[in-house]
Residue, then its C-alpha position, 0 to 999 in steps of 0.5 A: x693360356x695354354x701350355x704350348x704359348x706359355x713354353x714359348x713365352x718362357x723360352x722367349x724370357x730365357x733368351x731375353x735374359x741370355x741376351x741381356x747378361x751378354x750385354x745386348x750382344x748376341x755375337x759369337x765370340x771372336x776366332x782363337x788365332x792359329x798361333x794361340x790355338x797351337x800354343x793352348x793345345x800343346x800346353x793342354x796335352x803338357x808337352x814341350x814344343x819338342x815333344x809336340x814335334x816329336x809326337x807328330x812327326x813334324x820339325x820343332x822349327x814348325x811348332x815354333x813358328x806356328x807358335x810365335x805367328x811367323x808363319x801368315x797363312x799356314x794352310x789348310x794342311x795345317x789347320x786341318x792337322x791341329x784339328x784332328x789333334x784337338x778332336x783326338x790327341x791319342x788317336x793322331x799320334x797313334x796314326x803318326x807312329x803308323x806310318x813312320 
């Protein structure tokens, strides 16, 4: 056999088995809700909602209603926003404060 059939043949197994320990399921895992997302990036960075608030500019109201999924369809301004303060905590807050 020659090297490059048994690489694939290896690999074919690894994926074989990757899908066999998933259960036969090769599916992504399901979307984190908008309110889970805001309430698990708050809680990794050890802020209150008000500090959150407070942090980036934005009414405790809003972290609130974000939170408890008051708000069905919060926008892309506001998915856009926990988004960019996933990738980079500091340097959000650093541009809030820039511009206040």
């Amino acid at each position: 056999m020659t090297e490059g059939v048994e690489n694939s043949l290896v690999r074919a197994l690894a994926e074989t088995k990757t899908i066999i320990d998933k259960g036969g399921k090769d599916e992504p895992p399901p979307p984190v809700s908008f309110p889970s997302r805001v309430k698990a990036l708050r809680t990794r960075l050890s802020l209150t909602q008000q500090e959150f608030a407070d942090r980036y500019d934005l009414e405790l109201s809003t972290i609130k209603n974000w939170e408890q999924g008051r708000r069905k369809n919060v926008g892309a301004a506001a998915e856009l926003l926990i988004r960019m303060i996933e990738k980079d905590p500091e340097g959000m807050a650093e541009r809030v404060l820039e511009c206040t």
